[in-house]
FIKOLZA-1660 file (N, C-alpha, C; in steps of 0.1 Angstrom, whole numbers, plus 5000, padded with zeros to 4 digits):
% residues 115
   i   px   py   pz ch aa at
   1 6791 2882 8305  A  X  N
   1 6792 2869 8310  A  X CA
   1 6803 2861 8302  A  X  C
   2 6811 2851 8312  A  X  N
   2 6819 2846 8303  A  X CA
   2 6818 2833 8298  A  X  C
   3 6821 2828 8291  A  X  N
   3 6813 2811 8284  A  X CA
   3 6819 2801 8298  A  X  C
   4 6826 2806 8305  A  X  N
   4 6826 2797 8318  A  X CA
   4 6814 2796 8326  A  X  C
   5 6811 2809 8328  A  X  N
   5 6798 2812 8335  A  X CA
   5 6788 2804 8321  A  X  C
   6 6787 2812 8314  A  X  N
   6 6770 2803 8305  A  X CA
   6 6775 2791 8307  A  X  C
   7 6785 2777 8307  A  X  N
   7 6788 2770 8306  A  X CA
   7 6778 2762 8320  A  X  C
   8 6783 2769 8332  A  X  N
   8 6783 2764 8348  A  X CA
   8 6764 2771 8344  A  X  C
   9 6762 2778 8338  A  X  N
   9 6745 2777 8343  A  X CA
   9 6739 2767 8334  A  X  C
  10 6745 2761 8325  A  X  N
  10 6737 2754 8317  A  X CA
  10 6740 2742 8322  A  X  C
  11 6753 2735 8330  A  X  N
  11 6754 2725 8337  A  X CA
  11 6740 2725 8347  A  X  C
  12 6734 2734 8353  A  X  N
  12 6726 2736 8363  A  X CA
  12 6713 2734 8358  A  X  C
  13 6709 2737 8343  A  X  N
  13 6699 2730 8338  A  X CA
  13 6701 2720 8333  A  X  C
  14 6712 2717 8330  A  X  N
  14 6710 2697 8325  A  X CA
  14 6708 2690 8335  A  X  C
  15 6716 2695 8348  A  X  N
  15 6714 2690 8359  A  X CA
  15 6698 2688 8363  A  X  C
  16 6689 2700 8363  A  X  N
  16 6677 2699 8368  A  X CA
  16 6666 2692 8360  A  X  C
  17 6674 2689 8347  A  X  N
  17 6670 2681 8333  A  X CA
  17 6672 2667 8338  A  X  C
  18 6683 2664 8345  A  X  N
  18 6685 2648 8347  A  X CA
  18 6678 2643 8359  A  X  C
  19 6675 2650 8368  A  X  N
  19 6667 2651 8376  A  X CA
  19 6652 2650 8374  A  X  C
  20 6642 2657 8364  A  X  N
  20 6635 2652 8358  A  X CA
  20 6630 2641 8349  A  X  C
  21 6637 2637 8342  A  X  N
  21 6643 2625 8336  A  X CA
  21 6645 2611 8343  A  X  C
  22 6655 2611 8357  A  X  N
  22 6649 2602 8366  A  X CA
  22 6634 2600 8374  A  X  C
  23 6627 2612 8372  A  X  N
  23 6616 2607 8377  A  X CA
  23 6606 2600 8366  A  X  C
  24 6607 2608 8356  A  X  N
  24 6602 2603 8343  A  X CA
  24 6604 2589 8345  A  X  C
  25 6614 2586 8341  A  X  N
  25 6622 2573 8341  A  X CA
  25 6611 2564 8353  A  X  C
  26 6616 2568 8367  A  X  N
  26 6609 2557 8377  A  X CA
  26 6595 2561 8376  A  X  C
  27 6589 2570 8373  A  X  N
  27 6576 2569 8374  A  X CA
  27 6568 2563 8362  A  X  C
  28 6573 2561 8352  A  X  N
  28 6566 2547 8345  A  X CA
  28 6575 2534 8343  A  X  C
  29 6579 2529 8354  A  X  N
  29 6584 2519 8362  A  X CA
  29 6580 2514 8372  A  X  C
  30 6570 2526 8384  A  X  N
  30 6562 2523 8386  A  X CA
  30 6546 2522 8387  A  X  C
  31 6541 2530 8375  A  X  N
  31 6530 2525 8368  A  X CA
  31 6528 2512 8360  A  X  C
  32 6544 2505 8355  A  X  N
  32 6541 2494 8350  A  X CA
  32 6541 2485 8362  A  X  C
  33 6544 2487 8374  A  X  N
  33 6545 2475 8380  A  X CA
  33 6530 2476 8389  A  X  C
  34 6529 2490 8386  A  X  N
  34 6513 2490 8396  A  X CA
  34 6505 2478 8388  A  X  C
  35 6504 2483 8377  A  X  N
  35 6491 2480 8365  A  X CA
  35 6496 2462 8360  A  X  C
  36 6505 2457 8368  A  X  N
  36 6507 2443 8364  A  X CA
  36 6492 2438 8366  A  X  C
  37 6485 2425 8355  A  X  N
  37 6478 2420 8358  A  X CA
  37 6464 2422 8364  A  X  C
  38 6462 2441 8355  A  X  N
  38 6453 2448 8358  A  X CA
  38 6442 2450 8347  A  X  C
  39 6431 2451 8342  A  X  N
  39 6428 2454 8329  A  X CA
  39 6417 2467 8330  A  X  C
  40 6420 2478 8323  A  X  N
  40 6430 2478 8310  A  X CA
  40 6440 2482 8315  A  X  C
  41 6451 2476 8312  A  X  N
  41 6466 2475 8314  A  X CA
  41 6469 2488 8307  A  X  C
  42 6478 2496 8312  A  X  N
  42 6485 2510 8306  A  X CA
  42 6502 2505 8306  A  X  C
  43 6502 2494 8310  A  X  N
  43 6517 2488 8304  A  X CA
  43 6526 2495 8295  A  X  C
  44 6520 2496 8285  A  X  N
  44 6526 2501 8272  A  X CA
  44 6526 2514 8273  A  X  C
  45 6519 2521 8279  A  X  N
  45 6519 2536 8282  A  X CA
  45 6530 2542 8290  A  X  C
  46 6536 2529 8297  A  X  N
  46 6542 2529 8309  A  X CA
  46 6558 2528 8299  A  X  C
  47 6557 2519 8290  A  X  N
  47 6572 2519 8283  A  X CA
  47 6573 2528 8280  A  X  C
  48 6560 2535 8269  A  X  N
  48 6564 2547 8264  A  X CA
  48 6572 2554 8275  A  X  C
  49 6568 2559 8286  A  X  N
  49 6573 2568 8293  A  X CA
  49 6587 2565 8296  A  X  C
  50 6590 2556 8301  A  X  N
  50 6601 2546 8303  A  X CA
  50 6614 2550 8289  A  X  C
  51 6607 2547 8276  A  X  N
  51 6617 2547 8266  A  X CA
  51 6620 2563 8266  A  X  C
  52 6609 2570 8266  A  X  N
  52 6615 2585 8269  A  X CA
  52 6619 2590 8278  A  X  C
  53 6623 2592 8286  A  X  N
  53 6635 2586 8302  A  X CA
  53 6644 2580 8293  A  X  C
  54 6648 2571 8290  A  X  N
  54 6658 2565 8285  A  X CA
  54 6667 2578 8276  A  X  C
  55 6656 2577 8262  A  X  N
  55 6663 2588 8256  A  X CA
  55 6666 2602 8256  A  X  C
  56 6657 2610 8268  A  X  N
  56 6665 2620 8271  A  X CA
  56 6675 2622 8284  A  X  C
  57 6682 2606 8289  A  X  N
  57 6694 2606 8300  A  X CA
  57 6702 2607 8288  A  X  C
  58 6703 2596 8274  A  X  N
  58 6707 2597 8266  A  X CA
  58 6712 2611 8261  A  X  C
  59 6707 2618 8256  A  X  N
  59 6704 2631 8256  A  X CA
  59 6713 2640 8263  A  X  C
  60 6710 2641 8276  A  X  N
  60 6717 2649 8284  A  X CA
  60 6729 2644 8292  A  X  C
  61 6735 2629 8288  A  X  N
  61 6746 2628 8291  A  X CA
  61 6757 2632 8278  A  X  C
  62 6748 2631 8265  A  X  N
  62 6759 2641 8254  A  X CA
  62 6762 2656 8255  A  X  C
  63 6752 2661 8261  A  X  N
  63 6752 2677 8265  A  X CA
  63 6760 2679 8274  A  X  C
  64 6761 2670 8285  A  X  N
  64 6772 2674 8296  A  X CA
  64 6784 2671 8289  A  X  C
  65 6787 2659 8280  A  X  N
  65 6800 2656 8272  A  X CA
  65 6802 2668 8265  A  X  C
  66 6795 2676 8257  A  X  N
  66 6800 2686 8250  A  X CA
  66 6804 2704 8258  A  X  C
  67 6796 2699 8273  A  X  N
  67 6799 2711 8282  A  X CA
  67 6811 2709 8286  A  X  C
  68 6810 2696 8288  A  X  N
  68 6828 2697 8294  A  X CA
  68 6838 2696 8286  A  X  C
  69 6834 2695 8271  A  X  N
  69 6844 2699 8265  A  X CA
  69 6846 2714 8260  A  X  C
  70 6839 2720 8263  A  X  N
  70 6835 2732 8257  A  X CA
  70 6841 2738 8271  A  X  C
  71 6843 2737 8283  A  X  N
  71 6848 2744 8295  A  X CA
  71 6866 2743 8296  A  X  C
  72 6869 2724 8290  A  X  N
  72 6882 2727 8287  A  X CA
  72 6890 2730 8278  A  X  C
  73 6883 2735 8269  A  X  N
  73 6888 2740 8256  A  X CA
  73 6884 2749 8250  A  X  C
  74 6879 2761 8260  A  X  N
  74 6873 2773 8253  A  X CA
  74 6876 2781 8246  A  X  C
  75 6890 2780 8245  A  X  N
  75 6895 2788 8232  A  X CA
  75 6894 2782 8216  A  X  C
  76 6894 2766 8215  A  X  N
  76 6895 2764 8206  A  X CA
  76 6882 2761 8198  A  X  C
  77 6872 2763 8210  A  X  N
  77 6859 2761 8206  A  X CA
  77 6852 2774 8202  A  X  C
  78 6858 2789 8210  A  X  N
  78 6857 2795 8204  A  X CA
  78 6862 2800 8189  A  X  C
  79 6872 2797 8188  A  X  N
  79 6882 2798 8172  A  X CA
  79 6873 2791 8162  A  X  C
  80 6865 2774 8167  A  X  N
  80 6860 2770 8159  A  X CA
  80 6843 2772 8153  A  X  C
  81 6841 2782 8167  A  X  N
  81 6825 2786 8162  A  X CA
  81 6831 2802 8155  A  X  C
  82 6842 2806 8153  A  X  N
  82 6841 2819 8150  A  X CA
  82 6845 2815 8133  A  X  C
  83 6852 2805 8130  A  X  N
  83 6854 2800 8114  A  X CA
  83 6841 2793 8110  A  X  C
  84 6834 2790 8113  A  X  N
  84 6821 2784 8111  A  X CA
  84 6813 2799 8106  A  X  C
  85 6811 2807 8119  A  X  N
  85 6807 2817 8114  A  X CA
  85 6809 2832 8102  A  X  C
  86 6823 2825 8099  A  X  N
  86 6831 2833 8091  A  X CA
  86 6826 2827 8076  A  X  C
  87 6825 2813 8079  A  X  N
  87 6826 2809 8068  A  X CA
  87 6808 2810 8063  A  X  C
  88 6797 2811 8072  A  X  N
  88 6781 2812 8068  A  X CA
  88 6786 2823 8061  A  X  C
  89 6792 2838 8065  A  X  N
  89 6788 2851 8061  A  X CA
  89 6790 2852 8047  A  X  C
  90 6804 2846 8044  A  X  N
  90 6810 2844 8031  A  X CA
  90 6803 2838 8020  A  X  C
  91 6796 2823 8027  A  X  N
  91 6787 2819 8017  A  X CA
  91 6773 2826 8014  A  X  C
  92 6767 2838 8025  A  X  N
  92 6759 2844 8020  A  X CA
  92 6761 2858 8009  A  X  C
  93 6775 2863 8013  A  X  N
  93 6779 2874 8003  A  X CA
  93 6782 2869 7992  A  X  C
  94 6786 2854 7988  A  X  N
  94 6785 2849 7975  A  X CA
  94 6772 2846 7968  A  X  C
  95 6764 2838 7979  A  X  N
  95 6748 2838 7974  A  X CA
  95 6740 2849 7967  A  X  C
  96 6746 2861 7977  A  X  N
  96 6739 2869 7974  A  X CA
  96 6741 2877 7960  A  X  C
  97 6761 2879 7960  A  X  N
  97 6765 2891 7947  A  X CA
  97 6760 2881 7935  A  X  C
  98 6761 2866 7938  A  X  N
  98 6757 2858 7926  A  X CA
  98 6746 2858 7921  A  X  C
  99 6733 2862 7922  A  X  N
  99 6723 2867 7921  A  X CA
  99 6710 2860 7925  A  X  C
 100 6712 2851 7938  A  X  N
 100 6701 2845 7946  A  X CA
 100 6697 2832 7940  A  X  C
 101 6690 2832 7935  A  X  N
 101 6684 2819 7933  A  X CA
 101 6680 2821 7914  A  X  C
 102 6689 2808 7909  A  X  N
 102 6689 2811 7892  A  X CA
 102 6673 2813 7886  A  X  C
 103 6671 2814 7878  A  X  N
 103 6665 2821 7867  A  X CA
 103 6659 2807 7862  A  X  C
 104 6643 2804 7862  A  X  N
 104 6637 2789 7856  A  X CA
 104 6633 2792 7845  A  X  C
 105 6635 2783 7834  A  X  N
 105 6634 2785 7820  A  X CA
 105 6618 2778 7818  A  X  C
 106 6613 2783 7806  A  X  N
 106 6598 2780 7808  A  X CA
 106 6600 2768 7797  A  X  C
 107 6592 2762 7799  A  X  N
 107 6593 2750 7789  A  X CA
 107 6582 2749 7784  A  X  C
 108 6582 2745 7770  A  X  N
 108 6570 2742 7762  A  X CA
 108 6562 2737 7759  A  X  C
 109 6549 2725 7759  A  X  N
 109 6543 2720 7758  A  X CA
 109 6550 2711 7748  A  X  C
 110 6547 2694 7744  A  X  N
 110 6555 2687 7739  A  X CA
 110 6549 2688 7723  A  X  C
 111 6536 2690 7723  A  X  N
 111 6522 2688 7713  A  X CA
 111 6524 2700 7704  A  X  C
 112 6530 2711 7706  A  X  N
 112 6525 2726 7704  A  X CA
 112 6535 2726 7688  A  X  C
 113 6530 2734 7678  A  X  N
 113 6536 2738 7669  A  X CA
 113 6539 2753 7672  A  X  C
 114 6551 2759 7676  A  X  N
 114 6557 2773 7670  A  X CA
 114 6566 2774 7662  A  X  C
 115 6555 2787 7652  A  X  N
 115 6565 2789 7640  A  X CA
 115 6569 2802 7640  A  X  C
% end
């Protein structure tokens, strides 16, 4: 597959993502308007839903931003995930020859006499 293709199917789930999200969205929009002046009011249940709608259009309008940059610039996005990944391997081969994780020194009790 080529990152054009993974690119165009993952547009097809943000897409079916934004589409869920608008319902989210209007359907506690219209729970708050059902429940006006109802008791017990789920009003507030209703924002909630409402603010989460909000934040994942939020959401998925950065994901399409980064697909479509990622569609017209796939070479340099490739170049830039392949120095990224150049650079994790390097800092594990240093992690690692350097001998993992230092050495804790034991400390002594403040009270203690050793002679």
């Amino acid at each position: 597959m080529t990152v054009d293709t993974i690119v165009g199917l993952f547009n097809i789930f943000v897409g079916a993502m934004l589409v869920g999200a608008f319902l989210f969205m209007g359907g506690g929009l219209i729970v708050w308007w059902i429940r006006l002046g109802t008791w017990p009011t789920y009003r507030d249940e209703a924002i909630e839903y409402m603010q989460w709608g909000v934040a994942t259009l939020f959401t998925l309008v950065l994901l399409l931003g980064i697909a479509k940059s990622v569609q017209e610039h796939t070479r340099e996005v490739l170049f830039l995930l392949g120095a990224i990944g150049a650079i994790a391997v390097a800092y594990a081969l240093v992690w690692a020859f350097a001998g993992g994780e230092p050495e804790k020194k034991e400390e002594h009790g403040r009270g203690t006499d050793r002679r």
